[in-house]
C-alpha angles and dihedrals in degrees: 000000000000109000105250101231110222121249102220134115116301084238141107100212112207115221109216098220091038084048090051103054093041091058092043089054080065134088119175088249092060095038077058095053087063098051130109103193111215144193111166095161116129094247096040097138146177102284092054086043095060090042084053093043093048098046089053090055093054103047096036096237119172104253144322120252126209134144115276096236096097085341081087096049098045110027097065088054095057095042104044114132093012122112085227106118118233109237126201126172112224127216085358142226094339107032106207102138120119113266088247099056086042083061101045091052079051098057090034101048089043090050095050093047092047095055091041091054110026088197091121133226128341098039086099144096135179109201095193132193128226127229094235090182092060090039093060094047094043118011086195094067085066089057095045097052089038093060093033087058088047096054088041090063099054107224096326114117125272127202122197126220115198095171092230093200090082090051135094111224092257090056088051091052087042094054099038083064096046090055084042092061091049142090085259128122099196140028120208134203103205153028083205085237088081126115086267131349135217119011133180090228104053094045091052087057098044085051090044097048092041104037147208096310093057124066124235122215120211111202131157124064097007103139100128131060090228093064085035085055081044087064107040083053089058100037106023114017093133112085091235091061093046091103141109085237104060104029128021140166135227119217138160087198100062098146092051089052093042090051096042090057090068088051088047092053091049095059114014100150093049086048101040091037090057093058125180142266107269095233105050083072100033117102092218097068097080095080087145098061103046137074127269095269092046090049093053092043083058093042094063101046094048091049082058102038123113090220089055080115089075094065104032093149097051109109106236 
């Protein structure tokens, strides 16, 4: 039976007091836990690598995340004996690769991680991209590279990145349940190259779709602990999903998120009481990177929007 899509507003709407108490169960300790801290650029080398691996030591984040291509060479080294897990993305950022050749990085990435570390099983994770192409001719294909990742890594986690900014809402509720119904353990929004990144809205509706059983995985434009705390309010409110294992957020500005936790601390109500304007986090605002389809699609729900005010000389 075909999922009904709610008619509601595109918006996750933050209840001061809810938001309050959410920001006040942190410490900056505990926000770090949740990190992966990420460099995915193509000249991304060793001596950043180190820096990554060493900050997330310190400050007990929960892995460090490269591109295979010299990551894999280099990370298990860095990590080895730490209870810090090694990241790689895997047919980044486009994945377009065959499923076959998706499967073979993945044993390959995971062997050569294993041998490097010795640490055994369970120190590694496989961040993969979708085919979204595939995916919006034959929703079926999704499910096949997915599983075939999963069997590929051997037990390690794999996260899945559908890159929900070239999606309607109906193909992000169709593919969250196709990574629902997978051997996944996360589902991921970004591969933080996308048109936007991580939005309030689309992670209430992957948690929603998946699940409290799955994790979700926030990644693109998260530099700051208030958007972090955005984002735990849409996709972990709830204290039982308030684990590493369960929700995590990519960032390539760990240490400012890490540092702006202790402001935010400092003065919650002033922050949380000044609130933001509703389109800067909606994904619906970014008309002018996306296709036609997707224009249109963010047309009509700003032109129904109770915020619409917001935006009253955009041409709809």
């Amino acid at each position: 039976m075909e999922r009904e899509i709610p008619n509601r507003t595109p918006l996750v709407e933050f209840q001061g007091e809810k938001m309050k108490k959410l920001v006040r169960g942190f410490t900056p300790e505990r926000l770090a836990s949740f990190l992966d801290v990420t460099d995915l650029n193509a000249d991304t080398q060793a001596p950043k690598m180190k820096k990554m691996a060493d900050w997330a030591k310190t400050y007990g984040c929960a892995s460090v995340c490269v591109n295979p291509v010299e990551g894999a060479d280099i990370l298990p080294e860095l990590l080895r004996e730490s209870n810090i897990k090694e990241c790689y993305v895997i047919d980044f950022p486009l994945g377009k690769v065959d499923i076959d050749i998706k499967a073979e990085m993945t044993a390959h990435t995971v062997k050569k991680s294993r041998k490097i570390r010795g640490d055994g099983k369970g120190m590694i994770e496989l961040d993969m991209v979708i085919n979204v192409g595939r995916f919006k001719k034959e929703h079926s294909y999704a499910l096949e590279e997915i599983n075939a990742v999963c069997e590929a890594a051997d037990g390690e986690h794999v996260k899945v990145i559908i890159r929900s900014s070239e999606l309607t809402e109906k193909e992000l509720y169709i593919v969250s349940e196709i990574v629902a119904s997978s051997n996944a353990h996360f589902i991921k929004n970004s591969t933080g190259m996308d048109a936007y990144g991580a939005t309030p809205e689309h992670l209430r509706i992957m948690r929603e779709v998946v699940g409290n059983e799955m994790g979700v995985k926030a990644a693109g434009g998260i530099s700051d602990a208030m958007t972090a705390m955005r984002l735990f309010y849409a996709a972990a409110y709830d204290e039982s999903l308030q684990s590493p294992d369960l929700f995590r957020l990519g960032t390539s500005k760990p240490l400012n998120i890490i540092s702006s936790m202790g402001w935010l601390l400092y003065s919650t109500d002033d922050w949380i009481d000044a609130g933001i304007i509703p389109c800067t986090i909606c994904p619906y605002n970014f008309t002018d990177k996306l296709r036609v389809e997707l224009r249109e699609e963010s047309n009509a729900k700003c032109r129904n929007c109770k915020f619409k005010e917001y935006r009253k000389h955009k041409e709809f």
